[in-house]
C-alpha positions as CSV (number, residue, x, y, z in Angstrom):
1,X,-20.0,56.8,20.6
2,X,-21.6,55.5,17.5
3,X,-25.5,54.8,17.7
4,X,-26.3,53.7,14.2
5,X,-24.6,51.4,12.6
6,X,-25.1,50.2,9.5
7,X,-24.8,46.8,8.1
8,X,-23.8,47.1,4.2
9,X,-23.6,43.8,2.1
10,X,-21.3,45.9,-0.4
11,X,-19.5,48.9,-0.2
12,X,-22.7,50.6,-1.9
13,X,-25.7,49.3,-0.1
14,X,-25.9,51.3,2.8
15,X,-25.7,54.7,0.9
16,X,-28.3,54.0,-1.8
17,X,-30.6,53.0,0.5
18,X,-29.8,55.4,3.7
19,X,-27.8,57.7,2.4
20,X,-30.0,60.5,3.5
21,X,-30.8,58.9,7.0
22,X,-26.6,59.2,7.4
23,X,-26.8,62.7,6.3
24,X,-29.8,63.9,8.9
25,X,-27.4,62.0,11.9
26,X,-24.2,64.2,10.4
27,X,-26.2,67.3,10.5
28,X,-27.4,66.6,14.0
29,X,-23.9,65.7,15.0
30,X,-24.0,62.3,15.2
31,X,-21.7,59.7,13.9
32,X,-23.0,56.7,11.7
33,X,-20.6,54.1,11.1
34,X,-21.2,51.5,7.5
35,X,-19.9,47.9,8.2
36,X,-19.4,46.3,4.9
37,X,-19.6,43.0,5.0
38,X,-18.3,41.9,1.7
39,X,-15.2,43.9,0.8
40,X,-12.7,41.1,0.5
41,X,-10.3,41.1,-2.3
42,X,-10.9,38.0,-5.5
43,X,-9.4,35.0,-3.2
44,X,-6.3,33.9,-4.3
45,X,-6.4,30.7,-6.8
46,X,-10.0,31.7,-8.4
47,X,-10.3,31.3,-11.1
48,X,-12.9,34.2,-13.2
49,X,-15.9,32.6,-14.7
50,X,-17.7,34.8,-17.3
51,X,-19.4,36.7,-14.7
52,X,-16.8,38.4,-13.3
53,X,-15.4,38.8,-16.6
54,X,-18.2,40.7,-17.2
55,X,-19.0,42.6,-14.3
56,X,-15.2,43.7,-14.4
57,X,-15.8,44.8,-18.0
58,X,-18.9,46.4,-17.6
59,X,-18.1,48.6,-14.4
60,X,-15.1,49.8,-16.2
61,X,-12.1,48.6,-14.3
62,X,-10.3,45.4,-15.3
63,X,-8.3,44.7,-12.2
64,X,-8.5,45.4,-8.7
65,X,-12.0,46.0,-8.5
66,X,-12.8,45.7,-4.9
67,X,-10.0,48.3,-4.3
68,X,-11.5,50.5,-6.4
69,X,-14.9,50.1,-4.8
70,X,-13.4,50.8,-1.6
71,X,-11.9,54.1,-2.3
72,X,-15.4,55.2,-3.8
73,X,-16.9,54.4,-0.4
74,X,-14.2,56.3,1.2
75,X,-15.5,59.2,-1.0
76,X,-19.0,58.5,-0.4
77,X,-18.9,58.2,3.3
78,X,-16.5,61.5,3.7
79,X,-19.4,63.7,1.1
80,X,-22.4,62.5,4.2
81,X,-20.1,62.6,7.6
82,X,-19.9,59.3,8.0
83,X,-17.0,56.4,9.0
84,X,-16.6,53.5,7.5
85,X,-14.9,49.4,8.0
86,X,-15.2,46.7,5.9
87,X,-14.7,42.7,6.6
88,X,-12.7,40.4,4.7
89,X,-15.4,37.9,3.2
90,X,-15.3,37.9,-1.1
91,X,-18.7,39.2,-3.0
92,X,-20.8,36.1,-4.0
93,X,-19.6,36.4,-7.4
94,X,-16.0,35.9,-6.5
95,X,-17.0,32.4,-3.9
96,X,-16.8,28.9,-5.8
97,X,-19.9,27.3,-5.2
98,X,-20.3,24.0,-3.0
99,X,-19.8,21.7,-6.6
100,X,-16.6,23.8,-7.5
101,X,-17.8,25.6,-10.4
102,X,-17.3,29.2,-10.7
103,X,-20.8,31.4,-9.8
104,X,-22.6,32.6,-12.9
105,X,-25.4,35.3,-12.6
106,X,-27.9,32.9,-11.5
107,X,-25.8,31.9,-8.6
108,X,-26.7,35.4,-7.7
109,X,-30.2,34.8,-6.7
110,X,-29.7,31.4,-5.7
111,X,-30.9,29.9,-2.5
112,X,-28.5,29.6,0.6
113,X,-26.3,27.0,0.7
114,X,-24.5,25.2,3.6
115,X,-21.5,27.3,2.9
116,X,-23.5,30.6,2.9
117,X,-25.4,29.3,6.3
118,X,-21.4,28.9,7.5
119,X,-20.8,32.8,6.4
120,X,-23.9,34.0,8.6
121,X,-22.5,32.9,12.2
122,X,-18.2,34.0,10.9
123,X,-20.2,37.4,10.0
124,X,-22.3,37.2,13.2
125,X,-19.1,36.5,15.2
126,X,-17.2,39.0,13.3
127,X,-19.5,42.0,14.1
128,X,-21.4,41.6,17.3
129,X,-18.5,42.4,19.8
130,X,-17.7,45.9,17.5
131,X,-21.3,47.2,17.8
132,X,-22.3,48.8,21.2
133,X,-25.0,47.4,23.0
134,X,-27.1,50.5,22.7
135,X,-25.9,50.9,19.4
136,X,-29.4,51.2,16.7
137,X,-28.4,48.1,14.1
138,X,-29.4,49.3,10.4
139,X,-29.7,46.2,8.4
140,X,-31.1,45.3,4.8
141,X,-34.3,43.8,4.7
142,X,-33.6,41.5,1.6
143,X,-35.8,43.3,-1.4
144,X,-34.2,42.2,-4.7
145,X,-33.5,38.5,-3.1
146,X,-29.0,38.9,-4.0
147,X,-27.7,36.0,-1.9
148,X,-25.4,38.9,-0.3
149,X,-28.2,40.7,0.8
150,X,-30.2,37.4,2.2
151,X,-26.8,36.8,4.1
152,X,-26.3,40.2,5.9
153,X,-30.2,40.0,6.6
154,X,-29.7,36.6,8.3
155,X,-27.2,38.3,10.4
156,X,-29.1,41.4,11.1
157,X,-32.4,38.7,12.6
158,X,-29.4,36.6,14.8
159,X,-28.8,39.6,16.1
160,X,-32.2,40.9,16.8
161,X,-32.7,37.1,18.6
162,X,-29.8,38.7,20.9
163,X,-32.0,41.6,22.0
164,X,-30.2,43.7,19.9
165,X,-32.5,46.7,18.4
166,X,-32.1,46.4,14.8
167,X,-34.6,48.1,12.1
168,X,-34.8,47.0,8.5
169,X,-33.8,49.3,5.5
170,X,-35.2,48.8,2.2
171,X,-32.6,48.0,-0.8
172,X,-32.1,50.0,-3.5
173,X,-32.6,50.2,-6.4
174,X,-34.2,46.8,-6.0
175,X,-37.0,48.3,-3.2
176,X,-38.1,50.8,-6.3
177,X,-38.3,48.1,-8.8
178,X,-40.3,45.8,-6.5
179,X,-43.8,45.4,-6.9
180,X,-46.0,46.7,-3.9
181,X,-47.0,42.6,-3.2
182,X,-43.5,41.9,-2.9
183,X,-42.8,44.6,-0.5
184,X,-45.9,43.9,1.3
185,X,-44.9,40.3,1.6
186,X,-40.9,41.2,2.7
187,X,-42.2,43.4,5.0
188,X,-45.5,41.7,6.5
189,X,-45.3,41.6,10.7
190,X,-43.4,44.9,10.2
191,X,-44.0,48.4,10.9
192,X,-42.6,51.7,8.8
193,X,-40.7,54.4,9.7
194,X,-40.4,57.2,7.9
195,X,-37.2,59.5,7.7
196,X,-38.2,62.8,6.2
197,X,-35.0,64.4,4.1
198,X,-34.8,67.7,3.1
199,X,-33.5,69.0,-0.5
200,X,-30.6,69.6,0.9
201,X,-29.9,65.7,2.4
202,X,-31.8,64.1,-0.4
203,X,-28.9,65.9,-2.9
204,X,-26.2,65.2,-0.8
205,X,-27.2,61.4,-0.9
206,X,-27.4,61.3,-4.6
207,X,-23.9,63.0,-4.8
208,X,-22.4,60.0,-2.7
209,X,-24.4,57.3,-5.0
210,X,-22.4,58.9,-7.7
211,X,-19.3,58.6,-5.9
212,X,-19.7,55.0,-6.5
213,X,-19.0,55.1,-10.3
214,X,-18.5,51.3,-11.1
215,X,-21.7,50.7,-9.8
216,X,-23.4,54.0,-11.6
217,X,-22.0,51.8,-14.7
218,X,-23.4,48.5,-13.7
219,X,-26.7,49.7,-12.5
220,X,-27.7,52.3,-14.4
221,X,-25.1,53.3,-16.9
222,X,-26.2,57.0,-16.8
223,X,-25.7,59.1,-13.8
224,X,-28.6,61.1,-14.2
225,X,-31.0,58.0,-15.0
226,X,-29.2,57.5,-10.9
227,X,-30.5,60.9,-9.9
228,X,-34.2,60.4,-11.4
229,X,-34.8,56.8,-9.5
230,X,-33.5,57.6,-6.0
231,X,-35.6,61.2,-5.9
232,X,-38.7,59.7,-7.9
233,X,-38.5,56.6,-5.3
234,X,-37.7,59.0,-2.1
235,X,-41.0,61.1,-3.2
236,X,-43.0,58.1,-3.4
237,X,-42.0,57.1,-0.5
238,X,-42.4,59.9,1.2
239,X,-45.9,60.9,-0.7
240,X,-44.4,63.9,-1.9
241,X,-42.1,64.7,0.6
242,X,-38.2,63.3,0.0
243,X,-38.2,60.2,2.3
244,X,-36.4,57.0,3.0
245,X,-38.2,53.7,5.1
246,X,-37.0,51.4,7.2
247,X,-38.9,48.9,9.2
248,X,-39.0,47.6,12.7
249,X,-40.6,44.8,14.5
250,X,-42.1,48.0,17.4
251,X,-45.8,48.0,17.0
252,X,-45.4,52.1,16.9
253,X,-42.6,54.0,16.5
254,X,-42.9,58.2,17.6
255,X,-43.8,58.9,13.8
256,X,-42.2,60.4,10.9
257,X,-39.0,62.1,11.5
258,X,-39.6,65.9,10.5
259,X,-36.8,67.6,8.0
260,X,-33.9,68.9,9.9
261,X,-32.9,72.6,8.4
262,X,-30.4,72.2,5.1
């Protein structure tokens, strides 16, 4: 049975920011399964704005771009143990906005809007009778402010307001780019927890980021400029020691998690 389950906005999300916490629970034996939420293909009728245009153009493939991101999370998932599904709902970029136009990048970091409230509860509805009741919910705390991300994160509180135990993961790369008053301010009321990664996991991790290769494009451009944020951010998170950090609503968790062997 699968006890950590991971709420990914896109097929990359849950990787970059936990892909060494999935490669401790494979090396321990344990399943994790990634839910992507947004892994529809472009709905049929819409009609590319210059976003997609460019986000198409920039990430190297001009067609079928969700396909293509779902294969690399195939790859990615396989390299750290770990299974993977994916819902049906389209990427912000490819949802007409409430006055019909077409989303352009600032639609990105827009506010929710009646339609996105609408997406929380089908998401909601869509995923709560797959996870196990025991199950340890994995969900993005919102760092970076991507309407995707404030979606899933909406989801992730409805079902902590169920009882369900759900911990918070920071996003990446935006968590490394955020200043320490925005994190402090995401994360006020919280507590951290701290999952120590060895060389070993903290590797593996950056080899299934790079599995992702439209987004390497997007994001970075450069694989290796990849490499040096994830391990200089897991350092600093882990004040020297390769680390990710999630964050729970428990007063006191049983402390960091030691490096397993690897």
């Amino acid at each position: 049975m699968t006890l950590d389950v991971y709420l990914s906005p896109h097929f990359d999300d849950a990787v970059l920011s936990c892909g060494g916490a999935i490669a401790r629970a494979s090396d321990a034996g344990a399943d994790s399964l990634v839910m992507t939420t947004f892994g529809g293909a472009m709905p049929d009728g819409f009609v590319p704005g210059s976003l997609v245009r460019s986000l198409h153009a920039r990430s190297g493939v001009l067609t079928n771009l969700v396909a293509e991101r779902g294969r690399e999370d195939e790859v990615a998932l396989r390299l750290l143990g770990a299974s993977g599904t994916f819902l049906d709902y389209p990427v912000a970029s490819y949802r007409v906005l409430p006055d019909g136009r077409a989303p352009d990048s600032r639609a990105l970091w827009r506010d929710l809007n009646p339609d996105d409230e609408r997406l929380v509860w089908a998401i909601l509805a869509d995923v709560a009778p797959r996870i196990a009741a025991e199950a340890t919910i994995h969900a993005p705390i919102g760092l970076g402010g991507h309407v995707d991300h404030r979606i899933v994160r909406r989801v992730g509180q409805a079902l902590a307001d169920q009882g369900r135990r759900v911990v918070w993961y920071e996003d990446l790369p935006y968590a490394a780019r955020s200043s320490r008053r925005v994190l402090a301010d995401t994360t006020a009321n919280l507590s951290p927890v701290l999952r120590l990664l060895s060389s070993d996991q903290l590797a593996r991790k950056v080899r299934a980021v790079a599995a992702y290769s439209t987004q390497v494009r997007l994001i970075w451009g450069w694989q290796f400029l990849m490499a040096w944020e994830l391990r200089r951010y897991a350092r600093r998170v882990g004040g020297g020691t390769p680390a990710e950090r999630e964050w729970t609503h428990a007063r006191r968790e049983s402390g960091p998690v030691t490096p397993s062997p690897g």
